[in-house]
C-alpha positions as CSV (number, residue, x, y, z in Angstrom):
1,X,119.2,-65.4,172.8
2,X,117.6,-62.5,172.3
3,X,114.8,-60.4,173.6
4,X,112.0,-57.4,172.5
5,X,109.4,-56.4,174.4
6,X,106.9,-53.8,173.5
7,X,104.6,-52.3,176.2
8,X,102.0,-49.6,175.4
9,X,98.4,-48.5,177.1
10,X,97.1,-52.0,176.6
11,X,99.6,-54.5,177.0
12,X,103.0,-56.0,177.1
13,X,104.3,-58.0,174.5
14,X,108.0,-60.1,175.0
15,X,109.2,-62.1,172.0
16,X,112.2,-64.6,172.4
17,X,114.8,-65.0,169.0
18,X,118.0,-66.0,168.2
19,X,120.2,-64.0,166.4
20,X,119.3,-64.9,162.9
21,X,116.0,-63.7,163.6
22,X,113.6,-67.1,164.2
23,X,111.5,-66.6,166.9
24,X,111.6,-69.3,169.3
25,X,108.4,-67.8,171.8
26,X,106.4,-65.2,172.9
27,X,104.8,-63.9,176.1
28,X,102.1,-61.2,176.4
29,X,100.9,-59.6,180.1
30,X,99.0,-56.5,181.0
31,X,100.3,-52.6,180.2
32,X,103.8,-51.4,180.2
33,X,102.9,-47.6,180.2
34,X,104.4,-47.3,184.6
35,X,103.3,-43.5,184.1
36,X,99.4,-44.8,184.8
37,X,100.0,-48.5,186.6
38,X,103.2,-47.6,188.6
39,X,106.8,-48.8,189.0
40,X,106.0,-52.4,190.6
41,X,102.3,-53.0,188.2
42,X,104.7,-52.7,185.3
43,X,106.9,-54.5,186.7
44,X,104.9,-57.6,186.9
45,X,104.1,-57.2,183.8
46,X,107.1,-57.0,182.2
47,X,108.1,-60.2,184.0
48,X,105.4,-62.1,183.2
49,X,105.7,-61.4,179.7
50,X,109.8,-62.5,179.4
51,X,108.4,-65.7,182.1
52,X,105.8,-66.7,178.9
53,X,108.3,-65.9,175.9
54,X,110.9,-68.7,177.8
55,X,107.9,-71.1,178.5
56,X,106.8,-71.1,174.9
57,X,110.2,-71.7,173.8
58,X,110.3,-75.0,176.3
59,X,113.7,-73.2,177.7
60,X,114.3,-72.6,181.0
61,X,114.4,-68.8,182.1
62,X,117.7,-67.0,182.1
63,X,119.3,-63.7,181.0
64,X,119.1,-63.3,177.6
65,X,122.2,-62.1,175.5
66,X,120.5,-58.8,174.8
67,X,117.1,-57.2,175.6
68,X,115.3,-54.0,173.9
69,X,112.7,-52.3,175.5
70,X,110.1,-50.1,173.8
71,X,107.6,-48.8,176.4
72,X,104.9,-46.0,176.4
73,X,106.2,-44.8,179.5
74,X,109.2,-43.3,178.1
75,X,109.6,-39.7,177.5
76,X,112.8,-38.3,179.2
77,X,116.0,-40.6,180.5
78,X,114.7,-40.6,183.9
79,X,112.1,-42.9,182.3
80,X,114.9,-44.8,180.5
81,X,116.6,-45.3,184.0
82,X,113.7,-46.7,185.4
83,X,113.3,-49.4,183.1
84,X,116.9,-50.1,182.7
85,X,116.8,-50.2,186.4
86,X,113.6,-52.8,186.5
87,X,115.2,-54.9,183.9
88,X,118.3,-55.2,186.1
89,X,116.6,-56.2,189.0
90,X,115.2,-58.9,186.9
91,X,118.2,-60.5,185.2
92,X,116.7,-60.0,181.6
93,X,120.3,-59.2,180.2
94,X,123.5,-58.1,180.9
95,X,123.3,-54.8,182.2
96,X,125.3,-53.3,179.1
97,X,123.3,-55.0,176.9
98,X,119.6,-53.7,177.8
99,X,118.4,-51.1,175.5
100,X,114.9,-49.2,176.4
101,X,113.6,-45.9,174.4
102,X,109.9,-45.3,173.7
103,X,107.5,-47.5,172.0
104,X,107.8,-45.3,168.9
105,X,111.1,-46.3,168.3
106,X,110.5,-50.0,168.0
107,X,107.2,-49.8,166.0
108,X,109.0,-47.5,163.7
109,X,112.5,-50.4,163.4
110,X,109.6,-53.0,162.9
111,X,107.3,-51.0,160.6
112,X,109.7,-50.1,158.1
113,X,112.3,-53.1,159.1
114,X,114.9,-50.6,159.9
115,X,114.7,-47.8,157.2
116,X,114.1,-44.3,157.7
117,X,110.8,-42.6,157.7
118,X,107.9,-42.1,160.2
119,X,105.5,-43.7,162.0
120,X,102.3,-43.3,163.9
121,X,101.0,-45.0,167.2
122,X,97.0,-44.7,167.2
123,X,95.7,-47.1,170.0
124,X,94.6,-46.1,173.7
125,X,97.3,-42.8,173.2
126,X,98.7,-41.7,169.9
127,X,102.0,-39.9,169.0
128,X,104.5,-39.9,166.0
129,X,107.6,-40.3,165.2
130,X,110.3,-40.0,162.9
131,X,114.0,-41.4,162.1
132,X,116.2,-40.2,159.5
133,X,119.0,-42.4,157.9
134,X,122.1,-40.4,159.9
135,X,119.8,-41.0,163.0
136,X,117.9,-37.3,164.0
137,X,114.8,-37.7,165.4
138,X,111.5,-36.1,166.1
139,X,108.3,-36.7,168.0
140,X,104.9,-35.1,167.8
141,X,102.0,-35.7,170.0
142,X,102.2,-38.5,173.0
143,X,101.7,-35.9,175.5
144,X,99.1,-37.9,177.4
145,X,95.5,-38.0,177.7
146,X,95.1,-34.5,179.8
147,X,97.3,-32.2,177.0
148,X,96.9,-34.0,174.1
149,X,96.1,-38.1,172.8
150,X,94.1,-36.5,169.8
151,X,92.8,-39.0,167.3
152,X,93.1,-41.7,169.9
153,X,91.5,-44.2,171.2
154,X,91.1,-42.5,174.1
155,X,89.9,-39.3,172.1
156,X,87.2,-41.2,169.9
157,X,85.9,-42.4,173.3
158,X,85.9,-39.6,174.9
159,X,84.3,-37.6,172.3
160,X,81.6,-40.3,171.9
161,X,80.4,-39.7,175.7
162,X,80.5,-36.0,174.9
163,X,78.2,-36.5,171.8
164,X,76.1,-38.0,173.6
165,X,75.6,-35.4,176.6
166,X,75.0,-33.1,173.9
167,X,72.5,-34.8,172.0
168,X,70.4,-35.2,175.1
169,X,70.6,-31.9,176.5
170,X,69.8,-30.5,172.5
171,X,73.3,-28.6,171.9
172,X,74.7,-31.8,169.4
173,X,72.9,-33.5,166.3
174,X,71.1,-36.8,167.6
175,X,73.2,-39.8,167.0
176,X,73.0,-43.7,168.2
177,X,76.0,-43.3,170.0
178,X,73.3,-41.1,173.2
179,X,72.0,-44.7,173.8
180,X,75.4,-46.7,173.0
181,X,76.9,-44.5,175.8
182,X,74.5,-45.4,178.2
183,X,74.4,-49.6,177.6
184,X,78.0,-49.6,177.9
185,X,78.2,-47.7,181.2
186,X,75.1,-49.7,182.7
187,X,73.1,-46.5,182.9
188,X,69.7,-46.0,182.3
189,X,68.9,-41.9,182.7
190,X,72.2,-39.7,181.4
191,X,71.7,-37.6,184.3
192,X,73.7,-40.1,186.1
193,X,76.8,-40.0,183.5
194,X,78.1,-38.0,186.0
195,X,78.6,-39.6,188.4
196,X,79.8,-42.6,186.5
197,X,82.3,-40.7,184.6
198,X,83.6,-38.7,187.9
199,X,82.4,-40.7,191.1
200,X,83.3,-44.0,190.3
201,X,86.1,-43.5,188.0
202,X,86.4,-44.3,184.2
203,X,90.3,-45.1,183.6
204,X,92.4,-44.1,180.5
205,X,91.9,-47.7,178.7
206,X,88.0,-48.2,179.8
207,X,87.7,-44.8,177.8
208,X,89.8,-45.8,175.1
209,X,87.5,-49.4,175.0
210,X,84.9,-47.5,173.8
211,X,86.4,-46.1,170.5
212,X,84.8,-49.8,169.4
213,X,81.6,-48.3,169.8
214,X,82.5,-45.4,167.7
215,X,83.9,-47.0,164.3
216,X,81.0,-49.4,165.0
217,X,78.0,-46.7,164.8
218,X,80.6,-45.3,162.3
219,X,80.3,-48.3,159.4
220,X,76.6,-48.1,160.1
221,X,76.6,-44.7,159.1
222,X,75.8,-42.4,161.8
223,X,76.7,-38.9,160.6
224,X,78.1,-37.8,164.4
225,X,80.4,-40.9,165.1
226,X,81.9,-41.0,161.3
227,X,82.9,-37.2,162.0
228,X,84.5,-38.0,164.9
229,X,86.6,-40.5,163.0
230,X,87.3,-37.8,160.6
231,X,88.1,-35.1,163.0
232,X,90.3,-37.9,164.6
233,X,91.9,-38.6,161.5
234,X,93.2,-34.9,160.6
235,X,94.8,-34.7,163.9
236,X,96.6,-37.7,163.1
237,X,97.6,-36.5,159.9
238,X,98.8,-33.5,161.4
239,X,101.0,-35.2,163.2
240,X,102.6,-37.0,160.4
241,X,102.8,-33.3,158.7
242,X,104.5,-32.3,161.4
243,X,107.2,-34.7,161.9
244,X,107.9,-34.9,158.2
245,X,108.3,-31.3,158.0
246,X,111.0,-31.0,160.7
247,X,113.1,-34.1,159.5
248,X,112.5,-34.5,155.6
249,X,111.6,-30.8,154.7
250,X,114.7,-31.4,152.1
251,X,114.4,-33.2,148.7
252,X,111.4,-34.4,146.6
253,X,111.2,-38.3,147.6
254,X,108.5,-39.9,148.9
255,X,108.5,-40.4,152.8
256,X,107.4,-43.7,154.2
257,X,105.2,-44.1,156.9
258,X,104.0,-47.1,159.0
259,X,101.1,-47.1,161.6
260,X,100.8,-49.1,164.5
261,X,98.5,-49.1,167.4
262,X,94.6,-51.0,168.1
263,X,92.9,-48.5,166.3
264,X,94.5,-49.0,163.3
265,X,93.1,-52.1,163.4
266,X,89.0,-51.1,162.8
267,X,89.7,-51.4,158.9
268,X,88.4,-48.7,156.6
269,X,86.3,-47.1,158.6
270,X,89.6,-45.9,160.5
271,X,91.7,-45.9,157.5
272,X,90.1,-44.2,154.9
273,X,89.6,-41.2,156.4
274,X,93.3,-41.5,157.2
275,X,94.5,-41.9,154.1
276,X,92.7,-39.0,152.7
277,X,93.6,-36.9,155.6
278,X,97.4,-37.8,155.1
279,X,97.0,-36.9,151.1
280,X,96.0,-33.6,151.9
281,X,98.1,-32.2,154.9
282,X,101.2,-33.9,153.8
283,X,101.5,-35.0,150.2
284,X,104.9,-36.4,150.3
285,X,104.4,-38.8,153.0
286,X,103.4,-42.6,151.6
287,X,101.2,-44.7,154.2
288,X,102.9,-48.4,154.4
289,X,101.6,-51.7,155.6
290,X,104.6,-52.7,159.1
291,X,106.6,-55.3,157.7
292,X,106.8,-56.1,161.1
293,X,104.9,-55.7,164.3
294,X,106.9,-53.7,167.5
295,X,107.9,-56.2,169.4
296,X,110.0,-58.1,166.5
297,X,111.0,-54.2,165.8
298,X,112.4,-54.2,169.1
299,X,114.1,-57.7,168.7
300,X,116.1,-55.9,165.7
301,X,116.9,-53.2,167.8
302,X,118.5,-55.8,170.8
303,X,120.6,-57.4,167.8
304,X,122.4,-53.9,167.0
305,X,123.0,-53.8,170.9
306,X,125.4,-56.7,170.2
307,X,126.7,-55.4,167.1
308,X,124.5,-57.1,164.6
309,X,123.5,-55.3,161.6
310,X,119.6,-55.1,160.5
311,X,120.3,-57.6,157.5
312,X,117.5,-58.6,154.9
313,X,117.7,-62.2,155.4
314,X,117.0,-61.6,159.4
315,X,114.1,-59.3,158.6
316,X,112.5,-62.1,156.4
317,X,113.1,-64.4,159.0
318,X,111.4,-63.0,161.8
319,X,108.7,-62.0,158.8
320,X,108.3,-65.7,158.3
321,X,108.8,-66.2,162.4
322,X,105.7,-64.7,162.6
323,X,102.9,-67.4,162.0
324,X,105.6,-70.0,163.3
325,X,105.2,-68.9,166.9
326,X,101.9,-67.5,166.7
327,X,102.7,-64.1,166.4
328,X,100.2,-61.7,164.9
329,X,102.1,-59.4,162.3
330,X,99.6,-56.4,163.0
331,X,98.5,-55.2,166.8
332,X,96.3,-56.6,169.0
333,X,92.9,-54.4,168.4
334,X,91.5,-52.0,171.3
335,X,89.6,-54.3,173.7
336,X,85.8,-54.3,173.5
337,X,84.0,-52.2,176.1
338,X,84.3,-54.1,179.6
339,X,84.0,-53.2,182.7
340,X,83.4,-54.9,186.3
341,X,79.7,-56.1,186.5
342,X,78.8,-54.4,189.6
343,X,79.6,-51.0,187.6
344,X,78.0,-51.4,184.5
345,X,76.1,-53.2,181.8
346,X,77.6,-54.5,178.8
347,X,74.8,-55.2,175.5
């Protein structure tokens, strides 16, 4: 048996195969990133997850012949050693046979089912990445929402409370998103945004949650929130410019690239502006549906762990897997604006 979990800014996601690729279950819990939740939050949630993937395969819970772990959290191998360490603790797999890297790496093996190319992670964070075919690597972005996350969900939301302040106070161009703001944080004079934002606390994904609110005023054709997208959207592709410039700089072929992440989720609104954004910064590079989501990326990664090449017929198995064991083949979207009732108002 074998196991791949994906964990990003929004949630964990375990998937149970066996080694011809047919899933046999899958568990989902809350974030994986332990940079914001900490060692023992993560965790839980990483257990939970792997508890749920053995449940809906009506097997009992054991270590699994291999596991592959593609979190937020990882940036440097002290990262790596943490997981590895976590994943020891709870008997996923064999100690030699637990593999954990960044959550980049398995939406890019399940994106473009194991070829080389790029791809880019737009949900609560965003970063890119990029693999060539004799295995060099580069990232861009990912650097958190203090230095970077541009294009984000977290950016788009962020931005949107911004807009607003400056509407009110006269520096911005009016836009729905003044009132929007102040529904969705319960408030009803923005002089206490303040205090909402800084007092009480907004985290990284309640930010993030409001990127909904964004694409929404967006499709209905508010001029501020659709060039927020846009702004967004150039960062992104800058990204993608980036990372195909220091790995495919050589040759003339077309480079793939595959998107993961909630907010690539919204539809047009989102992708659009991508596209054209991508078409002008870096010609070459060729925006791809995933063939397959991260997590069943990250199963193909715990088969080469054992030795097992990435073969076509296992690809379209877990392809076909997919609706078997309820698994979605894109991302979960970003989650609506929530927060705890005694905080704010959701309309």
């Amino acid at each position: 048996m074998i196991l791949g979990i994906d964990g990003g800014g929004s949630r964990s996601c375990a998937v149970l195969a066996d080694e011809t690729g047919q899933v046999l279950g899958r568990g989902t819990s809350g974030p994986g990133n332990y940079h914001n939740l900490g060692v023992e939050a993560v965790k839980a949630n990483l257990a939970e997850a792997v508890r749920q993937a053995w449940r809906r395969a009506d097997l009992a819970p054991r270590r699994a012949d291999a596991a592959f772990f593609g979190l937020g959290s990882i940036v440097c191998q002290e990262d790596r050693d943490v997981i590895h360490g976590i994943a020891e603790e709870l008997e996923i797999a064999p100690k030699d046979a637990i593999g954990v890297d960044h959550d980049l790496r398995v939406a890019l093996a399940g994106g473009l089912a194991g070829r080389p190319g790029i791809v880019l992670i737009a949900g609560t964070g965003s970063s890119c990445y990029g693999r060539t075919e004799d295995a060099r690597c580069w990232r861009a972005g990912g650097w958190g929402p203090v230095l970077d996350d541009r294009g984000s969900g977290y950016d788009l939301g962020r931005r949107a409370m911004i807009a607003a302040v400056r509407d009110f106070d006269g520096r911005g161009e009016p836009t729905v998103l003044r009132q929007r703001v102040l529904d969705v944080l319960g408030l009803d004079d923005m002089q206490k945004i303040m205090f909402r934002v800084d007092g009480q606390g907004l985290s990284r994904r309640e930010i993030a949650a409001l990127a909904c609110m964004v694409t929404a005023a967006a499709e209905q054709g508010d001029a501020v929130a659709r060039a927020i997208i846009h702004e967004g959207a150039d960062q992104l592709a800058l990204m993608i410019r980036t990372v195909a410039d220091a790995l495919f700089a050589d040759g003339d072929e077309p480079v793939r690239v595959t998107t993961a992440g909630g907010l690539m989720q919204a539809g047009p609104v989102v992708a659009h502006p991508l596209h054209e954004a991508v078409a002008r910064r870096a010609p070459r590079c060729r925006i791809e549906e995933p063939v397959l989501p991260p997590e069943l990326g990250a199963v193909m990664l715990a088969r080469e762990l054992l030795g097992l090449p990435p073969e076509e017929s296992v690809v379209r198995q877990l392809a076909q897997s997919t609706g078997d064991a309820g698994l979605p083949v894109t991302q979960e979207p970003l989650p609506a604006p929530h927060f705890e009732p005694s905080r704010a108002r959701v309309q």
